[in-house]
Backbone bond lengths (Angstrom), bond angles and torsions (degrees), N, CA, C in turn:
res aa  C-N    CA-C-N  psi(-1)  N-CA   C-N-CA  omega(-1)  CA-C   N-CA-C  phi
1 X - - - 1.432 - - 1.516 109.34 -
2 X 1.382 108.36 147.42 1.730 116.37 -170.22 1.884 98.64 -124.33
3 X 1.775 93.38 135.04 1.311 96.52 -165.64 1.872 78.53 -92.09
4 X 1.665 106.24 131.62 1.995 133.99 148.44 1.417 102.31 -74.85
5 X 1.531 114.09 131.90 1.460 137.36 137.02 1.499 111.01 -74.46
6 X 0.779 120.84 135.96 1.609 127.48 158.06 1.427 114.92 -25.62
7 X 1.569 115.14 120.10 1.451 123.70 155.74 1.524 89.15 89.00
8 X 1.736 142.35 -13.77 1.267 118.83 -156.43 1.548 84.65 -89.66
9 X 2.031 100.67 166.26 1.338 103.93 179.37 1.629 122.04 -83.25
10 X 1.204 86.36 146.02 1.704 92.10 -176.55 1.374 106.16 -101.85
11 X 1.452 132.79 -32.15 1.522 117.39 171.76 1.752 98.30 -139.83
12 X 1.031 99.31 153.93 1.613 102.08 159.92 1.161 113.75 -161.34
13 X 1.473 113.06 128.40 1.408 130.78 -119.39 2.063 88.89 -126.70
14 X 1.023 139.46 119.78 1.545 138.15 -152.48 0.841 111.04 -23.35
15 X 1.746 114.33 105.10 1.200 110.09 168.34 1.439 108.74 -110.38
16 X 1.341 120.58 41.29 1.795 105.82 175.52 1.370 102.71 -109.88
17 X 0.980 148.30 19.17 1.607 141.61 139.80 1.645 109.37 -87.94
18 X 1.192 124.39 -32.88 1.350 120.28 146.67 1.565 128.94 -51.45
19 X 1.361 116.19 -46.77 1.808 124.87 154.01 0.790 123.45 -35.27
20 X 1.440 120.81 -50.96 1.285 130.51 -154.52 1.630 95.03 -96.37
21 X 0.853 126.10 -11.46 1.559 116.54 -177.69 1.602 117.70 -116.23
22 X 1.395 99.14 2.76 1.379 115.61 153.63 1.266 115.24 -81.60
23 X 1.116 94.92 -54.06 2.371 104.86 -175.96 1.686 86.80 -58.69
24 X 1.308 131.88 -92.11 1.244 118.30 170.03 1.010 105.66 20.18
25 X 2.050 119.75 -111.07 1.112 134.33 -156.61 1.572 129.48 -41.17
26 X 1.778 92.68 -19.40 1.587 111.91 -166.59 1.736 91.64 -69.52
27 X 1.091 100.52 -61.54 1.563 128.92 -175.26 1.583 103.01 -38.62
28 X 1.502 111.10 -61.10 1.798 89.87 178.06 1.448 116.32 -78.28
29 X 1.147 133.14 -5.34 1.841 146.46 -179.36 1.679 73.27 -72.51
30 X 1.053 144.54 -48.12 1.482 132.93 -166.29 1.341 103.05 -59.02
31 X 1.397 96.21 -77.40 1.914 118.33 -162.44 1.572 100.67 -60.43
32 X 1.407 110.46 1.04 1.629 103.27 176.18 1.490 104.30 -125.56
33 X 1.215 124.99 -0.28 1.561 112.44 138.47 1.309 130.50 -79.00
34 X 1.354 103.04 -17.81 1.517 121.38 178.09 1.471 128.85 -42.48
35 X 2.035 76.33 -51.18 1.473 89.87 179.19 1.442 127.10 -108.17
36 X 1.288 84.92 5.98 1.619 87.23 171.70 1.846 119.93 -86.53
37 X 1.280 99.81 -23.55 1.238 126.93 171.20 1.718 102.23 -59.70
38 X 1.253 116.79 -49.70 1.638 131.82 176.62 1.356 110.26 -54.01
39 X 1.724 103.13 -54.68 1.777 113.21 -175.31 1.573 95.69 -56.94
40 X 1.227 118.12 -51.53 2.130 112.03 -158.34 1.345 91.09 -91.48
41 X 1.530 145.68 42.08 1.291 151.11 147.33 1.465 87.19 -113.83
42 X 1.492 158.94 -24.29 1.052 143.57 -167.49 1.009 115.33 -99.59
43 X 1.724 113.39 -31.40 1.663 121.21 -169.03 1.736 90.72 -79.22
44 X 1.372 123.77 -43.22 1.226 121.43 -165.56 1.627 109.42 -50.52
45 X 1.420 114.79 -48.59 1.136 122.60 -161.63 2.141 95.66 -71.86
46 X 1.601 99.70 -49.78 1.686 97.57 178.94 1.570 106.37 -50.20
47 X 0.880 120.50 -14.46 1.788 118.15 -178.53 1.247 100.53 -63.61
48 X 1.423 115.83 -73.82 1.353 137.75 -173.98 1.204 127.69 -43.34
49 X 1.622 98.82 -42.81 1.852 109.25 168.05 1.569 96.03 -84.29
50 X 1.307 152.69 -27.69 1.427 127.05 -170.28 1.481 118.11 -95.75
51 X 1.790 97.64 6.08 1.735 117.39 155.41 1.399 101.08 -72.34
52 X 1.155 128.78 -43.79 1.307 108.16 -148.71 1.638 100.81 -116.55
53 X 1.407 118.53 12.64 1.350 125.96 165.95 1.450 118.85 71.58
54 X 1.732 106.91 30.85 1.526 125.21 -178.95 1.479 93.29 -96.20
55 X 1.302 154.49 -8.70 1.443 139.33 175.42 1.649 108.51 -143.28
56 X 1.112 107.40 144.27 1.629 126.25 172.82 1.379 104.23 -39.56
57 X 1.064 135.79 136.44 1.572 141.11 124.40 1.303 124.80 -33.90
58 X 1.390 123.47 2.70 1.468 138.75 159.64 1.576 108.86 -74.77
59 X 1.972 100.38 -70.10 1.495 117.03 -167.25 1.627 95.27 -58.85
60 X 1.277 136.78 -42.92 1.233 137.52 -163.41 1.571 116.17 -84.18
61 X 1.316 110.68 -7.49 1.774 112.33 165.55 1.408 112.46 -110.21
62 X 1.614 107.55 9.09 1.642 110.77 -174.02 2.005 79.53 -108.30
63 X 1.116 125.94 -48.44 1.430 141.36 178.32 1.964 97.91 -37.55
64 X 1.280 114.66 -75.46 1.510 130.91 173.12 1.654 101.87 -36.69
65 X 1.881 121.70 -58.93 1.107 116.63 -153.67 1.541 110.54 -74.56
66 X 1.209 113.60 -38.17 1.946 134.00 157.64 1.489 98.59 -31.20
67 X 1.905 124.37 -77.48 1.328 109.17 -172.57 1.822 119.95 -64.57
68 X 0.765 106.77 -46.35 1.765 111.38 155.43 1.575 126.53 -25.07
69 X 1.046 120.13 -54.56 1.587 153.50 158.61 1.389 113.93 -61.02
70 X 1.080 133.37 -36.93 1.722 148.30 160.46 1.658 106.29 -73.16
71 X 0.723 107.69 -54.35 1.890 92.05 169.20 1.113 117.41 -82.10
72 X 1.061 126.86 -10.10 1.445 118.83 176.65 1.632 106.29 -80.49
73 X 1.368 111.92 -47.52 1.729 121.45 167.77 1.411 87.41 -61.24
74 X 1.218 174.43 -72.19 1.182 162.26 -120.94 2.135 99.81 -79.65
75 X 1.164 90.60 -57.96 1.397 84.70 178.76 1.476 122.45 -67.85
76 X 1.206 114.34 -22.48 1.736 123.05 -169.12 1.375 89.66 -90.35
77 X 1.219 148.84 0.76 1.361 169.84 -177.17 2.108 98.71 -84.15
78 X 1.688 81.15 -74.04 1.789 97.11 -177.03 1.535 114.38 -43.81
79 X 2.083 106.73 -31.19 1.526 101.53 -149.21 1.777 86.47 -102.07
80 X 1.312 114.99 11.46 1.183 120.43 -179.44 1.636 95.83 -80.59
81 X 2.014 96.47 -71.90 1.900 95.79 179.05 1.465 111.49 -33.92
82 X 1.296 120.08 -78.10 1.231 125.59 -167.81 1.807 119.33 -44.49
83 X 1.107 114.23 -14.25 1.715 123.38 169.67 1.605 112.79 -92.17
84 X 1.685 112.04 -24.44 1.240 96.29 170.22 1.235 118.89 -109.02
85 X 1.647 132.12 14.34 1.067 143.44 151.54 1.192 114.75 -66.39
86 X 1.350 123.27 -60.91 1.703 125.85 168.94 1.780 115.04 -40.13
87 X 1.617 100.54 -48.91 1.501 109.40 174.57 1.697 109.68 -28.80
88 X 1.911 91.53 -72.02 1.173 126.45 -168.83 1.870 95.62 -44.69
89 X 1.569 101.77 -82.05 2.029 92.92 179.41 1.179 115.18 -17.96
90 X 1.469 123.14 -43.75 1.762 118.38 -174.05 1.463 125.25 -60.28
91 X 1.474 108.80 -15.14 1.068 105.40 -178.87 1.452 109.59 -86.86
92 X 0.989 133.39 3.97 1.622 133.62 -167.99 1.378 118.16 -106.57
93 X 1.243 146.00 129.10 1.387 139.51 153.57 1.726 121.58 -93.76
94 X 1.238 101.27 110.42 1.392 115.44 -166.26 1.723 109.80 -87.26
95 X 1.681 109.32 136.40 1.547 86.76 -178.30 1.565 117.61 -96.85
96 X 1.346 110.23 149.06 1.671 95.65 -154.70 1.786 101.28 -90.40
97 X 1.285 124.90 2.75 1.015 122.77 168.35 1.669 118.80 -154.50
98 X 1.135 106.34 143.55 1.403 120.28 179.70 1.516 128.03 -50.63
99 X 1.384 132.33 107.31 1.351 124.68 -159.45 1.760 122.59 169.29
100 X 0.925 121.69 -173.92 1.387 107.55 173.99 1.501 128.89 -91.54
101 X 0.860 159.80 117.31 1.466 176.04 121.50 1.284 127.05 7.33
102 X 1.358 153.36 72.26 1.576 141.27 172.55 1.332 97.36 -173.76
103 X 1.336 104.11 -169.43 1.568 113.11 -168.33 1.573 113.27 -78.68
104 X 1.291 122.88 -22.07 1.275 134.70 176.75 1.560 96.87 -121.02
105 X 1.448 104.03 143.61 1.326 107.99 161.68 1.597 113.73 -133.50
């Protein structure tokens, strides 16, 4: 018989295709702040040139629609982590109280 602390895991049942699709998800929540960070460095600058009448009102509402479009992938990014974290919890059996463990106690 094995003495449980509270909350520690008692089984966990494969979780490396679950891992791996967490690290994944982490990974594009990156490359999609990345670039969203890129888009509102681009719109900033299209501001500045469509003050001063150096770019189309085309390039500069395609400029706006890019940073717009980057946060939106930024969040569908977040609801990615947060779906494969939950995934991930499923794989675990947590013990809900502190004590010893086996078929007899």
């Amino acid at each position: 018989m094995a003495t449980r602390s509270r909350r520690r895991p008692i089984v966990r049942d494969r979780s490396a295709p679950y891992r791996a699709a967490y690290d994944s998800a982490v990974a594009q929540l990156a490359r999609a702040r990345t670039a969203e960070q890129l888009a509102q460095e681009q719109e900033k600058r299209a501001q500045a040139l469509i003050a001063a009448k150096a770019i189309s009102r085309e390039e500069f509402d395609t400029r706006r629609a890019g940073s717009t479009q980057s946060s939106a992938d930024v969040r569908v990014a977040e609801a990615a982590v947060a779906t494969a974290n939950l995934n991930l919890g499923f794989t675990e059996v947590r013990s809900p109280i502190a004590g010893r463990v086996g078929r007899r106690c």
